[in-house]
Structures are given as C-alpha cells and as structure tokens.
C-alpha positions as YAML, in Angstrom:
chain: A
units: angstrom
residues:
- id: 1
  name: UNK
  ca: [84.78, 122.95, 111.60]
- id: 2
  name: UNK
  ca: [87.06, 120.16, 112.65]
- id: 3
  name: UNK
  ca: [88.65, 117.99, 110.00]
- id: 4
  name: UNK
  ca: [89.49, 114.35, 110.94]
- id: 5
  name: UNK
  ca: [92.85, 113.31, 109.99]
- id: 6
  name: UNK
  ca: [93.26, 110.52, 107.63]
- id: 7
  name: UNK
  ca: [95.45, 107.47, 108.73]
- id: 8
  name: UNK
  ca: [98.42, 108.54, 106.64]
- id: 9
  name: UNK
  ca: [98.38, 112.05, 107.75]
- id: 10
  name: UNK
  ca: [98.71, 110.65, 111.65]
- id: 11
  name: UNK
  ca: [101.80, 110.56, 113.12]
- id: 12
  name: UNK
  ca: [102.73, 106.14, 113.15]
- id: 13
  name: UNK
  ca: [103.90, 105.28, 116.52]
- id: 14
  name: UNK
  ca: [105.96, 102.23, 116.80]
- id: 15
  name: UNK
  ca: [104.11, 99.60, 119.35]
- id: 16
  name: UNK
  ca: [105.29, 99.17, 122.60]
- id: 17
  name: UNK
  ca: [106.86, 95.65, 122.95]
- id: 18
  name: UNK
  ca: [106.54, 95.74, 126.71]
- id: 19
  name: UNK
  ca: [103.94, 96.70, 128.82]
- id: 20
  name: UNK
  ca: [103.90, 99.08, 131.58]
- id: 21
  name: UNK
  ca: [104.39, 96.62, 134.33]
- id: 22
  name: UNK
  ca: [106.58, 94.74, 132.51]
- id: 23
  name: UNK
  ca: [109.42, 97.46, 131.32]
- id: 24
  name: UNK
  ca: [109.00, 98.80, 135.76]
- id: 25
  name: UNK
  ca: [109.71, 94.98, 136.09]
- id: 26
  name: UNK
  ca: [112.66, 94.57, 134.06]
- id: 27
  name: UNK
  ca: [114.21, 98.10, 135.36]
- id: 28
  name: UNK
  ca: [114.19, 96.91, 138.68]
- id: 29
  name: UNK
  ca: [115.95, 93.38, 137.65]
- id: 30
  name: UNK
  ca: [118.42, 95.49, 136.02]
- id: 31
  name: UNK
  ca: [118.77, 97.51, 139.77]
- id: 32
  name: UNK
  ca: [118.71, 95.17, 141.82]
- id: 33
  name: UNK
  ca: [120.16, 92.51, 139.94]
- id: 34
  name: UNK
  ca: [117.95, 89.63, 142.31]
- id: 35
  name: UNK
  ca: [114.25, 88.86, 141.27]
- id: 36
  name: UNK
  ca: [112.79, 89.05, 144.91]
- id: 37
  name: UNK
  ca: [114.66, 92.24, 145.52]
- id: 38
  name: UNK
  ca: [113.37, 93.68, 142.41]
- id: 39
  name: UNK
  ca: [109.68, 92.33, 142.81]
- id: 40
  name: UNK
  ca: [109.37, 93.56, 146.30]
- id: 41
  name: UNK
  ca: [110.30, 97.16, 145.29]
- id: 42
  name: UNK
  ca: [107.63, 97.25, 142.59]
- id: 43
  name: UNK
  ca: [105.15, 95.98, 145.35]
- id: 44
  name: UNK
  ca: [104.21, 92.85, 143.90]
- id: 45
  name: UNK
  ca: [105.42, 89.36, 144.85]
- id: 46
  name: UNK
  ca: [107.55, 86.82, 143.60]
- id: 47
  name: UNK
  ca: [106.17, 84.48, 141.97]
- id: 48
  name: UNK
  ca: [103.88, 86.83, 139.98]
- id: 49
  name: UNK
  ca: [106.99, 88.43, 139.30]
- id: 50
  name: UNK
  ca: [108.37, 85.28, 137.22]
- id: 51
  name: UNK
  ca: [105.18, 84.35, 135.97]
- id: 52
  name: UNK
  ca: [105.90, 88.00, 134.21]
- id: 53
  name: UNK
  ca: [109.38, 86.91, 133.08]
- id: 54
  name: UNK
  ca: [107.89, 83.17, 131.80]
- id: 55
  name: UNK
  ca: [105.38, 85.34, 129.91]
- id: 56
  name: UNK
  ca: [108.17, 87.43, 128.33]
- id: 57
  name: UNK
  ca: [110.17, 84.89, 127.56]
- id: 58
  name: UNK
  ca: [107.58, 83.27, 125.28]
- id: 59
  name: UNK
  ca: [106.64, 86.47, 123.68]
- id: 60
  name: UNK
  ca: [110.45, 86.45, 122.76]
- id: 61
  name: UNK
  ca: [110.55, 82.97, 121.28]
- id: 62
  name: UNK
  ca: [107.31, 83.63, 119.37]
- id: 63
  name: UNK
  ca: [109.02, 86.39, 117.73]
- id: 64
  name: UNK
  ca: [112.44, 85.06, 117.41]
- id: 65
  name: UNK
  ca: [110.27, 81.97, 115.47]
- id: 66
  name: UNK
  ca: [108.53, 84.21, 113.48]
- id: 67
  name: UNK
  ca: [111.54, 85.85, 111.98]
- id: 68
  name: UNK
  ca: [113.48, 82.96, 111.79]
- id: 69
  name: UNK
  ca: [110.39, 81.88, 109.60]
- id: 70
  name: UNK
  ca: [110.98, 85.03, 107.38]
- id: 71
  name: UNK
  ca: [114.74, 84.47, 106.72]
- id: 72
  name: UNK
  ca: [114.68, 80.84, 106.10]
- id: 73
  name: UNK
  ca: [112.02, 81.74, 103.27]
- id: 74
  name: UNK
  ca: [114.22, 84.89, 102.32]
- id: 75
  name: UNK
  ca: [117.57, 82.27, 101.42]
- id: 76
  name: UNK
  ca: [115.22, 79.47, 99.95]
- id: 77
  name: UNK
  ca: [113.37, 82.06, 97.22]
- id: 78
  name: UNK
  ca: [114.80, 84.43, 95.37]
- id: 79
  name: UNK
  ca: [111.75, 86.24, 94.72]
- id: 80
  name: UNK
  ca: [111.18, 86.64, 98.06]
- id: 81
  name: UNK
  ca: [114.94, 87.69, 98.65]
- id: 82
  name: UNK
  ca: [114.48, 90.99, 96.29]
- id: 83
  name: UNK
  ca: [111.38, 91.85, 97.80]
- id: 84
  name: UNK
  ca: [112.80, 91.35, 101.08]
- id: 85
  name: UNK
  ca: [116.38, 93.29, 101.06]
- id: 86
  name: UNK
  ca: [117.33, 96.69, 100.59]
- id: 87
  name: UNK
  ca: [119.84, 96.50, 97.91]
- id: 88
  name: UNK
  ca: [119.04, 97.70, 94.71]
- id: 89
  name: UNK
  ca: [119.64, 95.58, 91.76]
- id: 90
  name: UNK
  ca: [121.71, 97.38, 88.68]
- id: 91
  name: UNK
  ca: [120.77, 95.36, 85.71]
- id: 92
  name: UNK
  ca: [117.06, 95.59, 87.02]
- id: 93
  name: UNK
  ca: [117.50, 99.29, 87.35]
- id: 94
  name: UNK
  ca: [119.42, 99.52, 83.81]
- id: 95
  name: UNK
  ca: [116.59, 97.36, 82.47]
- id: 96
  name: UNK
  ca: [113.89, 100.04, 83.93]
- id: 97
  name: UNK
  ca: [115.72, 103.10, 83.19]
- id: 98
  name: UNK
  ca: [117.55, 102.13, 80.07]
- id: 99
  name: UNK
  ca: [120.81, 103.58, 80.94]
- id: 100
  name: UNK
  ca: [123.05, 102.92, 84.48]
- id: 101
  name: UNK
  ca: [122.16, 104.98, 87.40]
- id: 102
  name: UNK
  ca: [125.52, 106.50, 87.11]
- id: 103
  name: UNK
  ca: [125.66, 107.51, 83.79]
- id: 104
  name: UNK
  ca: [122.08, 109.47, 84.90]
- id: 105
  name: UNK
  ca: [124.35, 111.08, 87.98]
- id: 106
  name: UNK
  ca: [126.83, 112.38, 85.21]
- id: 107
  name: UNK
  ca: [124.28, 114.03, 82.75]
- id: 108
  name: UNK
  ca: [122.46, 115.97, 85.90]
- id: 109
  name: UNK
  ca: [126.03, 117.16, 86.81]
- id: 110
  name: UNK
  ca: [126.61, 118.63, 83.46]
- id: 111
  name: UNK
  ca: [123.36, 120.36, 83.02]
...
C-alpha cells in the first residue's frame, strides 16, 4: 500500500521567479547583448520580446515595493523588528533561561 506524503515530509522547492520563456529570454540578452539579436534567436519577435522585459520589469517593482513595505514597518516597530531579524536578544534569553547563554556553554564543558 502506498502512503501519501504529508506536506512537511515533501521536499519545499523554492518558486521559480522567471518563467521558462522568460529566463531563454534573458540568456540570450546576456549573449547577444542587443534585444533584436537576442529575440530573433529564440524565434520570437521583437516587440513581444519587450513586451516580456516591460512585464518583468513590473514584476520587479512589485516586489522591490513589497519589501520596501516590510522594512519601513521593520524600523518604525520594534515589535515587528524582533520578530523580523535574526539576532538573538541576551537579556530576553537570560530572562527565559535564567542564567546567560554562556554561562550554560561553560557548565556543558565541565560535565
């Protein structure tokens, strides 16, 4: 009998941020440096090629928005700020654990 895996057993792949058409697109910029050039040897034609690029260009800004968004919200709360970052705050952890992380290191060492 086959078991179905559950969503945290499969493996997460990241999403793509560019589709198929777009990434040949963009390689063949990057080749041939001119956007007719580079449009012609992916077999489709100019201007859908920059319709492509307008596209992408607005997907960037959307995101570019979007996290600007985050990070203005990240400096104006503090709450937000320690949910947000990846530091780890000593007195919190000396509050939690009732004793400094390091003094913890020291006692494992001696065992």
């Amino acid at each position: 009998m086959h078991k179905k895996k559950l969503r945290t057993q499969q493996k997460y792949k990241k999403p793509d941020l560019f589709s198929e058409r777009e990434r040949k697109l963009l390689n063949a910029i990057n080749e041939h440096f001119i956007v007719k050039e580079a449009a012609e040897s992916i077999g489709i034609t100019v201007r859908t090629a920059y319709n492509m690029l307008y596209r992408l260009r607005n997907k960037y800004l959307k995101a570019q928005t979007f996290v600007n968004t985050i990070l203005a919200q990240k400096r104006r709360s503090p709450l937000l700020n320690r949910v947000l970052t990846k530091k780890v705050d000593i007195e919190i952890l000396e509050k939690t654990l009732g004793t400094r992380p390091i003094d913890l290191m020291s006692e494992e060492e001696e065992k």
